[in-house]
C-alpha positions as CSV (number, residue, x, y, z in Angstrom):
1,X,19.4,10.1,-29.8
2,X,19.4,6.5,-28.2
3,X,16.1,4.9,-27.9
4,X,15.3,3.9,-24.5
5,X,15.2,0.8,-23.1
6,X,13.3,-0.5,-19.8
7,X,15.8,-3.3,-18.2
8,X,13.6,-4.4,-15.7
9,X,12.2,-3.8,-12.2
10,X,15.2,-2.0,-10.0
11,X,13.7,-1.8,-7.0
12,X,9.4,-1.1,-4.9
13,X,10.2,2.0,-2.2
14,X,8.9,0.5,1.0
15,X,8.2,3.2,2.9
16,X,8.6,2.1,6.9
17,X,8.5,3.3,10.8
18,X,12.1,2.0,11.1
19,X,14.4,1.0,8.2
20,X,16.8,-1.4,9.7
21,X,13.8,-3.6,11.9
22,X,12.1,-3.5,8.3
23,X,15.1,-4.7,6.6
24,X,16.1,-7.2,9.2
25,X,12.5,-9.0,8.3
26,X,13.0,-8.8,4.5
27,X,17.0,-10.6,5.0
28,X,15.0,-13.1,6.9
29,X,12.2,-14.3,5.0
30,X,12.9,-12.8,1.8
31,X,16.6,-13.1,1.8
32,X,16.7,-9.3,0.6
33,X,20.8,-9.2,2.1
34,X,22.9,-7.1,-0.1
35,X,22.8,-3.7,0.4
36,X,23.2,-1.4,-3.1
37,X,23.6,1.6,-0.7
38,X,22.7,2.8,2.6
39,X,22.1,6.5,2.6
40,X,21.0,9.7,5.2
41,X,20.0,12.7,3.5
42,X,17.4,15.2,2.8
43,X,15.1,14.4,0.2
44,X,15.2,18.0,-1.7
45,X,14.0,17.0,-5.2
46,X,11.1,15.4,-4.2
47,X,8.9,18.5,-2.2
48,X,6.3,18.3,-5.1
49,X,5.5,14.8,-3.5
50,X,6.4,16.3,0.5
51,X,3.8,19.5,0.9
52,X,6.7,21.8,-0.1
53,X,8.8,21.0,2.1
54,X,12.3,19.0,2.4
55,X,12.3,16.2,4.3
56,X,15.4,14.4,5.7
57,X,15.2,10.5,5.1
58,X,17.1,7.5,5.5
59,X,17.2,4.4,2.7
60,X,18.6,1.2,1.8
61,X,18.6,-0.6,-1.0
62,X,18.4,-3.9,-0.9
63,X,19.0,-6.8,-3.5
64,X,18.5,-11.0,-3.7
65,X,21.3,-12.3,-5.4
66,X,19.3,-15.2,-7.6
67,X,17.6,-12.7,-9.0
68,X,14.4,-9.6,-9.6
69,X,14.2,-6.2,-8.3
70,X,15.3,-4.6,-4.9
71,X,13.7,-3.7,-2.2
72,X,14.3,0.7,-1.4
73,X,13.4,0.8,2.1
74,X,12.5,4.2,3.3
75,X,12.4,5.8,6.7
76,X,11.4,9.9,6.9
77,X,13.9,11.0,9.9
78,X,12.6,14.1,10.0
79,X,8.9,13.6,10.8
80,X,6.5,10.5,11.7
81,X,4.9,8.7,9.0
82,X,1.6,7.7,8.4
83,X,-0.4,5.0,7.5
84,X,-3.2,4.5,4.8
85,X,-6.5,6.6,6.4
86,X,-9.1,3.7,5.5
87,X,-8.5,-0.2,4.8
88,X,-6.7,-0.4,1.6
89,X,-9.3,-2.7,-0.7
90,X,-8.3,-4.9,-3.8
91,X,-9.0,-2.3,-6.7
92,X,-7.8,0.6,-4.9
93,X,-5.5,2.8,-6.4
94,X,-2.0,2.5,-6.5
95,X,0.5,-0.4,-5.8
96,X,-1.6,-3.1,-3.9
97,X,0.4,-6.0,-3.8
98,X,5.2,-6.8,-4.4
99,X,5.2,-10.0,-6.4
100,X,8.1,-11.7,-5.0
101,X,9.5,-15.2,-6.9
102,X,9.9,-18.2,-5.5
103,X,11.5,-21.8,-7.1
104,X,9.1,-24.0,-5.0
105,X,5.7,-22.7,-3.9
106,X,5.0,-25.6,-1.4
107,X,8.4,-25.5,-0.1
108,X,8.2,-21.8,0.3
109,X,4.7,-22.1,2.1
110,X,6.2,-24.3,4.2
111,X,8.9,-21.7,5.3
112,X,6.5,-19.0,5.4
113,X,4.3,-21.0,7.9
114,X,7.5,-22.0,10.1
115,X,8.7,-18.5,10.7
116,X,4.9,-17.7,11.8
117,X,4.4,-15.2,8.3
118,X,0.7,-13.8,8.1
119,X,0.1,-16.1,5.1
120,X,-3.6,-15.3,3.6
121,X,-4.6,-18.4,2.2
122,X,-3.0,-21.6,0.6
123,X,-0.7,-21.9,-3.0
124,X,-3.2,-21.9,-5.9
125,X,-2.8,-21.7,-9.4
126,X,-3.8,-18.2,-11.2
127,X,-5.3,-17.8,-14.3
128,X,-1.9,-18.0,-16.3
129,X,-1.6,-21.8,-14.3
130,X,1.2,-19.9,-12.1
131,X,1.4,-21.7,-8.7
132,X,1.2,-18.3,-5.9
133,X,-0.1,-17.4,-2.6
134,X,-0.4,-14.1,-0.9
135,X,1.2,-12.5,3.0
136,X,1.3,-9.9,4.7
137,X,4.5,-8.8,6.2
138,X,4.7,-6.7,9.8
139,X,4.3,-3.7,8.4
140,X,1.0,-4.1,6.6
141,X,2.0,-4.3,3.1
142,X,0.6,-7.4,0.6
143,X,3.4,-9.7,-1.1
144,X,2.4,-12.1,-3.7
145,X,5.0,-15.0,-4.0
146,X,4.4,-16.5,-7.0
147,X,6.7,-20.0,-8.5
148,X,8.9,-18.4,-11.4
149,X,11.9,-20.0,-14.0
150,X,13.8,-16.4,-14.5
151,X,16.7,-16.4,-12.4
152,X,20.2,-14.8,-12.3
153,X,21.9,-17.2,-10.4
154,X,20.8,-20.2,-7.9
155,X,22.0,-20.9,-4.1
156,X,19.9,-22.8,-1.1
157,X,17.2,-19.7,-0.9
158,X,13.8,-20.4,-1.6
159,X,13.0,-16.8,-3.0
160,X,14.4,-14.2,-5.1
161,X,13.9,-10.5,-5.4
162,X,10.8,-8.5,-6.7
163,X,8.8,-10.2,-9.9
164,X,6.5,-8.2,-10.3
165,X,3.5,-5.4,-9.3
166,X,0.1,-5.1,-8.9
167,X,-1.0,-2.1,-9.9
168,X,-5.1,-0.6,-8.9
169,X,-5.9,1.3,-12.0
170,X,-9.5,3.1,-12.7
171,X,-9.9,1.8,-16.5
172,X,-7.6,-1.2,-17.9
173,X,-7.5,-0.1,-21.6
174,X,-6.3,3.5,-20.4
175,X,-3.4,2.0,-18.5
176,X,-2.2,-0.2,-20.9
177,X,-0.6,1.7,-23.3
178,X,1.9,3.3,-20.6
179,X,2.6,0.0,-19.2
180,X,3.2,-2.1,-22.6
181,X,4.5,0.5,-24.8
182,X,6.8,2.9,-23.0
183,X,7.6,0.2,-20.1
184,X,8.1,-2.8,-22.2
185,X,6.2,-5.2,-20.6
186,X,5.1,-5.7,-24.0
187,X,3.5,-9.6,-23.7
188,X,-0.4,-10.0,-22.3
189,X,-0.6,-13.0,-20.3
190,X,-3.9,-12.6,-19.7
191,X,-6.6,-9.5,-20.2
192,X,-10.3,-10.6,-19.0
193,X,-13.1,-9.5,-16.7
194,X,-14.8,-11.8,-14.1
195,X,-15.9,-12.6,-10.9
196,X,-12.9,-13.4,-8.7
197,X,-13.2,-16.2,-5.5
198,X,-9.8,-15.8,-5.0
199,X,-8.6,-13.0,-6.4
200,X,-9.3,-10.1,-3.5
201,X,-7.2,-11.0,-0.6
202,X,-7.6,-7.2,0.7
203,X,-11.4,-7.7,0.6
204,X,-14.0,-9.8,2.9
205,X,-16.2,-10.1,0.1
206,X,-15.6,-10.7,-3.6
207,X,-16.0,-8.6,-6.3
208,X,-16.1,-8.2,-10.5
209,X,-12.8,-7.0,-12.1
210,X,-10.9,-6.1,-14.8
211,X,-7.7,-7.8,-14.8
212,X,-4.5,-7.7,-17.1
213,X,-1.4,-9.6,-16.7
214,X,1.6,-8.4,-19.0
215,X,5.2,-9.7,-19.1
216,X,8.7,-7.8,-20.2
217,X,10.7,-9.6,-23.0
218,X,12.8,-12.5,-22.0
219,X,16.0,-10.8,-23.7
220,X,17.4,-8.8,-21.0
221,X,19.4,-5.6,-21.5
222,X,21.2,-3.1,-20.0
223,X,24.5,-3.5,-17.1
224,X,21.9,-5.4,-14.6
225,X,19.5,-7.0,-16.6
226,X,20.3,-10.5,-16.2
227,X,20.5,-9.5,-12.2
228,X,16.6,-8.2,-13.1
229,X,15.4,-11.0,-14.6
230,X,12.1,-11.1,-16.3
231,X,9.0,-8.8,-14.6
232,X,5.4,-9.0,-15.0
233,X,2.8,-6.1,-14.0
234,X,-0.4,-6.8,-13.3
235,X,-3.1,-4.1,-13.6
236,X,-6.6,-4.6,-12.0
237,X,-10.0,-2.8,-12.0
238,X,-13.1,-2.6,-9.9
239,X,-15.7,-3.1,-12.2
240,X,-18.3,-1.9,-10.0
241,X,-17.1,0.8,-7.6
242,X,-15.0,4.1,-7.8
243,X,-11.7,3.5,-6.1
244,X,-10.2,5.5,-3.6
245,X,-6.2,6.2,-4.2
246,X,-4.1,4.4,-1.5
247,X,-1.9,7.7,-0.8
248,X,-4.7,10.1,-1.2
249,X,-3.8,12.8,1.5
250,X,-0.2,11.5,2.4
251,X,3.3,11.7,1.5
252,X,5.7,10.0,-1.0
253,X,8.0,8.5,1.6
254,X,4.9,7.6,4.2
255,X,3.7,4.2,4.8
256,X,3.2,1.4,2.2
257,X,4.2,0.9,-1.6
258,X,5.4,4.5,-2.6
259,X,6.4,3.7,-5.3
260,X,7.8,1.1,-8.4
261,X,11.1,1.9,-10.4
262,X,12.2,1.1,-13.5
263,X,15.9,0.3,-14.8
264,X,16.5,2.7,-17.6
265,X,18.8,3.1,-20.2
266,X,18.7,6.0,-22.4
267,X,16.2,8.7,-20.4
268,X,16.5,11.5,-22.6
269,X,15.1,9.4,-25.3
270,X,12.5,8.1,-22.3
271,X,12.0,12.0,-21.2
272,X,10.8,12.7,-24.9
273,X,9.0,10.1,-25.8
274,X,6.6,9.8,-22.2
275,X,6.2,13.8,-22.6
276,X,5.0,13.3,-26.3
277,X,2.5,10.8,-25.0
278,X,1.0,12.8,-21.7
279,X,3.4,11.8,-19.2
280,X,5.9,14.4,-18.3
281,X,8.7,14.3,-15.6
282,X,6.9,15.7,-12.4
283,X,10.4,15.3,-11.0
284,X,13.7,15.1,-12.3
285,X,17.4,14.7,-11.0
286,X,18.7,16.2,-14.8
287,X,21.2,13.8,-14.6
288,X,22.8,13.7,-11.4
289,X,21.9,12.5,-8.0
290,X,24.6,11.2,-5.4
291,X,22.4,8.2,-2.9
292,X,25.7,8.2,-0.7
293,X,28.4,5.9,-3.1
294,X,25.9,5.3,-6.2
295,X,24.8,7.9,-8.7
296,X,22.9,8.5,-11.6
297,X,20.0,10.2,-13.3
298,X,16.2,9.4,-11.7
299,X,12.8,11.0,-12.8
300,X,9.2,10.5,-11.5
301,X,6.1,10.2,-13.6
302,X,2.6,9.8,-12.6
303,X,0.6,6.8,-14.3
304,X,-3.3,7.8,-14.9
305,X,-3.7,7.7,-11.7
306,X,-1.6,9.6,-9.9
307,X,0.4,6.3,-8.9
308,X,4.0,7.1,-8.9
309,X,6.3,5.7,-11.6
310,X,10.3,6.4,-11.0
311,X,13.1,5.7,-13.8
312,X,16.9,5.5,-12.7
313,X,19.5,5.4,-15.4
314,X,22.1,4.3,-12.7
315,X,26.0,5.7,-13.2
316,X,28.1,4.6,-10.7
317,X,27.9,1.8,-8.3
318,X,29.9,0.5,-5.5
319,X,31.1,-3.2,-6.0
320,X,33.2,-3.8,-3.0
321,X,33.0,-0.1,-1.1
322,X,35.3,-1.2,2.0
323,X,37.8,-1.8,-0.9
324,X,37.1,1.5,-2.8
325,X,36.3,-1.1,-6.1
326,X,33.4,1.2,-8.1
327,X,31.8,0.9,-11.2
328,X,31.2,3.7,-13.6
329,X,28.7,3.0,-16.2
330,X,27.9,6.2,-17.7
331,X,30.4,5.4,-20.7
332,X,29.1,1.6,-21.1
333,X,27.3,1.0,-24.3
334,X,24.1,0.6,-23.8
335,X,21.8,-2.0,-23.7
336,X,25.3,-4.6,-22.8
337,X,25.1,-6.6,-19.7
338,X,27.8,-6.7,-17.3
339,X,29.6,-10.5,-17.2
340,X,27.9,-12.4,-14.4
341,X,31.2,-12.3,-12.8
342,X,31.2,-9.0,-11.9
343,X,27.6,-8.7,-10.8
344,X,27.9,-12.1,-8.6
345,X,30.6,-9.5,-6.9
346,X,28.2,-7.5,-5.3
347,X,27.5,-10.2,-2.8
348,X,30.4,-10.1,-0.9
349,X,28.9,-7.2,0.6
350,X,26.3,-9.7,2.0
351,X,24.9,-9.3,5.6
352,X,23.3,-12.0,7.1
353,X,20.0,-11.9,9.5
């Protein structure tokens, strides 16, 4: 049996009111423009996460070309979403806030500012001296962009794709393990408890947390790592005050961070060794699942609490569709990056804002 390796962030599910207004936005200010796949169907794997029933949805998956994870924007088509049922406060549980790079903080500000972004406060350094400042987009949901030296490839764009999560977690220690070991963001930047004044941008007031900051290895593997790039997670605690879980009494698929995925190689190996450790597949594809022209084998897990963890070993991909050129990985060693050549291909399927 192979052992499994975690070759970065894929993509955050997004879930939105409308897909293609939502997308539109992320193309603009977070140059988000190549579409993995576009996709209308019913969601019938996932009625664990639905109330039991199937749900008809439709997503895109979205990429920037310099480099990080994707953006999965989701749209239920079958009924209306809905939105968190109380202010979502730092510490709360589940995804809080995208980390999204960026090769000039100041520059990017600036940008941010010009195309009137809901910008919540000016660059400052964190605690690891990383330059970052937090938005909001339309929609509600926190981004982090943060200045960052992993990059696949470099054109005129300020940002690249997803860098990282934060993640609200009950108890630090208890998370760890999941995150570090099975997930491979092996490297702590930072694990420490304090008083943060500007460290809560969800919250009027501040507050006392736990906070850890861990980093994947800067080898990348697997067909799209380089495209990846390095990823951080970044777990945080309310010290002081049981936290409420962000999708307590909704949907998977309703509004906000549904959900972050990891690029997998090897999942049986993953399957084992997570269900050895307390963390069995609450859904999975058992090899197979057809988004429209890409396929593969995904899987959910739940993290301690309850936030929703998916794993895609991808196994075919469309390169240029409107020329029938695909790419079938399922035979490709793993662990061996594609040439940049052929991953630099996927952006002639670019569409512009």
């Amino acid at each position: 049996m192979n052992k499994a390796t975690i070759n970065g962030i894929q993509q955050v599910g997004i879930g939105v009111k409308d897909a293609n207004k939502a997308w539109e936005w992320y193309r603009k200010v977070f140059k988000m423009d190549v579409p993995i796949f576009q996709d209308s169907a019913e969601a019938g794997l996932m009625t664990r996460y639905t109330a039991g029933k199937v749900e008809k949805r439709h997503a895109i998956l979205a990429m920037n070309m310099q480099g990080g994870g994707g953006f999965e924007i989701w749209q239920f088509t079958s009924r209306t979403p809905t939105g968190p049922n109380k202010k979502i406060l730092w510490g709360d549980l589940g995804i809080l806030a995208v980390k999204i790079r960026c090769k000039d903080i100041q520059a990017t500000y600036a940008y941010m500012k010009s195309n009137n972004v809901d910008i919540l406060g000016k660059p400052t350094k964190n605690p690891i001296g990383i330059w970052h400042f937090y938005l909001k987009d339309p929609f509600g949901n926190l981004f982090e962009i943060e200045e960052n030296q992993s990059w696949f490839s470099k054109n005129n764009d300020l940002t690249g794709g997803v860098s990282g999560v934060v993640i609200g977690v009950t108890d630090i220690e208890k998370s760890l393990p999941l995150y570090q070991s099975h997930y491979q963001h092996s490297e702590v930047l930072f694990n420490d408890t304090q008083v943060w004044e500007d460290f809560n941008p969800l919250c009027e007031e501040n507050g006392t947390f736990s906070r850890a900051i861990l980093r994947s290895p800067e080898k990348r593997t697997g067909a799209f790592g380089k495209l990846l790039c390095q990823t951080t997670v970044e777990l945080v605690a309310d010290k002081n005050f049981k936290r409420d879980k962000i999708y307590n009494g909704r949907l998977w698929g309703d509004l906000g961070f549904i959900h972050v995925c990891f690029d997998v190689s090897g999942m049986k190996s993953l399957r084992s060794n997570l269900q050895e450790s307390g963390y069995p597949f609450t859904v999975d594809s058992n090899n197979g699942f057809d988004m429209g022209k890409a396929a593969g084998h995904f899987a959910y897990i739940e993290d301690p609490d309850g936030t929703l963890i998916e794993m895609v070993e991808t196994h075919k991909i469309p390169i240029i569709e409107k020329w029938g050129l695909f790419l079938n990985l399922k035979k490709r060693k793993q662990g061996k990056t594609l040439p940049d050549f052929i991953v630099k291909m996927l952006s002639l399927n670019r569409v512009k804002s």
